[in-house]
Wavefront OBJ file of the C-alpha trace (Angstrom):
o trace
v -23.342 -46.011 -6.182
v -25.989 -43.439 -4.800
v -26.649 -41.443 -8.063
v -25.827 -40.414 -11.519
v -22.690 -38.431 -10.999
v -20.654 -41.502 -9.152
v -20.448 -43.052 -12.164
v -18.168 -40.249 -13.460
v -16.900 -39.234 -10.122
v -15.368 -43.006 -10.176
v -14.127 -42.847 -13.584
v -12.250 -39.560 -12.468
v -10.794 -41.048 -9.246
v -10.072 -44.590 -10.908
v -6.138 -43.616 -12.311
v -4.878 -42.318 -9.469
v -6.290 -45.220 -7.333
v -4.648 -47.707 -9.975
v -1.205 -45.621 -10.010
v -0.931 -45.958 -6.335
v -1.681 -49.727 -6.495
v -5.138 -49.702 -4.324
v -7.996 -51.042 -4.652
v -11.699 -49.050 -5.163
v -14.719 -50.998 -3.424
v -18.103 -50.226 -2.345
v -18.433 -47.696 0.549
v -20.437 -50.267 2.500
v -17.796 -52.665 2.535
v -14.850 -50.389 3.650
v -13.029 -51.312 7.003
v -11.180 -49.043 9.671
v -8.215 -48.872 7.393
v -9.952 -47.611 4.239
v -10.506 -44.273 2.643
v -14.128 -43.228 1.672
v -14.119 -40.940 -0.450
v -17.885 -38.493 -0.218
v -19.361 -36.963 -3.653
v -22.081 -34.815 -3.631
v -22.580 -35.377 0.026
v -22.780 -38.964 -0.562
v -20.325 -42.064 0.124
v -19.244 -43.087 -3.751
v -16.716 -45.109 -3.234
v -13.945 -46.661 -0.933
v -10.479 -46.558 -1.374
v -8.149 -49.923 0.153
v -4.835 -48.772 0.078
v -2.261 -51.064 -0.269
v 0.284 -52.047 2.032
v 3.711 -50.226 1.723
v 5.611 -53.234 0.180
v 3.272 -53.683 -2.577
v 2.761 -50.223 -3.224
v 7.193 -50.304 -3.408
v 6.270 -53.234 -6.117
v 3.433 -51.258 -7.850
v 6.115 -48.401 -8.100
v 8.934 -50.593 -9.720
v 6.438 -52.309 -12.537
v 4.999 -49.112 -13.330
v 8.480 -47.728 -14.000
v 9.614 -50.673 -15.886
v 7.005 -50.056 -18.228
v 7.481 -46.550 -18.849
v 10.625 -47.244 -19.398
v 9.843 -50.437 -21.786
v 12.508 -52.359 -20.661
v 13.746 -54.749 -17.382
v 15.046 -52.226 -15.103
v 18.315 -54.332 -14.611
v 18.511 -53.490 -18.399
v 19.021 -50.078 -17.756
v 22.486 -47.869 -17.773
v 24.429 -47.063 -14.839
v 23.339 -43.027 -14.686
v 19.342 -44.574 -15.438
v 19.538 -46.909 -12.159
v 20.809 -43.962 -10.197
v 18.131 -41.919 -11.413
v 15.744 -44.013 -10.198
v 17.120 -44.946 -6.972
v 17.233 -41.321 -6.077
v 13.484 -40.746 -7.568
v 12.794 -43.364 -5.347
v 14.151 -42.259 -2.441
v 12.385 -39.039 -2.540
v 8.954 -41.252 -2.445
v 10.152 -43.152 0.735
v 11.056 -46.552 -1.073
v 13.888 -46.802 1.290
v 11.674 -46.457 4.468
v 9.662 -49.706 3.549
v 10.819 -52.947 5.053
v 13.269 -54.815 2.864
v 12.958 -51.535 0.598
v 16.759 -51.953 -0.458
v 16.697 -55.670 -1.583
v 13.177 -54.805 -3.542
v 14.824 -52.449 -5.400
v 18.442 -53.802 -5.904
v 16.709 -56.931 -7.487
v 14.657 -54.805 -9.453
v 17.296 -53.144 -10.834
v 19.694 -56.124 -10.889
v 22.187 -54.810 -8.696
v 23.523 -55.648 -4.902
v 22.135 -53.814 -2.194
v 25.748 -52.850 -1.338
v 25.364 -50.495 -5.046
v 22.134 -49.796 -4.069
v 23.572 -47.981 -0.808
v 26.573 -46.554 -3.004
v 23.868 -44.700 -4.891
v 22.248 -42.948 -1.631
v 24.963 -42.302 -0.360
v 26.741 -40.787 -3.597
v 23.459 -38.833 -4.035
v 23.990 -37.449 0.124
v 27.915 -36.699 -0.593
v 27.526 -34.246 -3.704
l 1 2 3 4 5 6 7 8 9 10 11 12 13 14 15 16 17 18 19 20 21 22 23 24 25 26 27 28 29 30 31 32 33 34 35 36 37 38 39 40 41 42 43 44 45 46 47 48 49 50 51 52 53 54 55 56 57 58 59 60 61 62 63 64 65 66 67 68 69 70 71 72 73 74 75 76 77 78 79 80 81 82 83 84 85 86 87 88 89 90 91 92 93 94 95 96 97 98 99 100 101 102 103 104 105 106 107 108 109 110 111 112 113 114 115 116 117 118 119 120 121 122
């Protein structure tokens, strides 16, 4: 930290760095891949993001808990929902996207697909 204002600057920046599932470290230690984020001229903090998989993971817990249950616990029209929700943030262009999701949401990858494509037919 390089004054008095990165303290807050941090605290402002901190949510959104935790919603996306990365990982805030010190500007001196970021590598090629990181995201430095500048404050009053000065380096303040790095961002590591995560890798696409874990952010698809970070995604699934943080909508299991706003919707306080086990997604597999959820109604038919409530897994749809979220599938297409999820498809609109890319979940289906990670690797192994499709069997993430269907075992979050306790279903077969063959629903999974029934949902996209329902979604693409109406």
């Amino acid at each position: 930290m390089n004054g008095a204002g990165d303290g807050a600057f941090i605290a402002a920046v901190k949510p959104l760095v935790d919603a996306m599932g990365g990982e805030m470290i010190p500007p001196d230690e970021a590598g090629p891949d990181d995201v430095v984020l500048t404050w009053e001229g000065a380096a303040a903090v790095a961002v590591r993001l995560p890798q696409l998989a874990d952010s698809l993971d970070h995604i699934l817990a943080a909508l299991e808990r706003r919707k306080g249950m086990p997604l597999a616990e959820l109604d038919r029209k409530a897994k749809q929902e979220i599938v297409r929700s999820l498809e609109a943030r890319g979940a289906f262009a990670v690797r192994h996207g499709v069997e993430t999701v269907a075992s979050a949401l306790g279903v077969s990858r063959f629903t999974v697909y029934n949902y996209l494509n329902r979604e693409k037919g109406a």
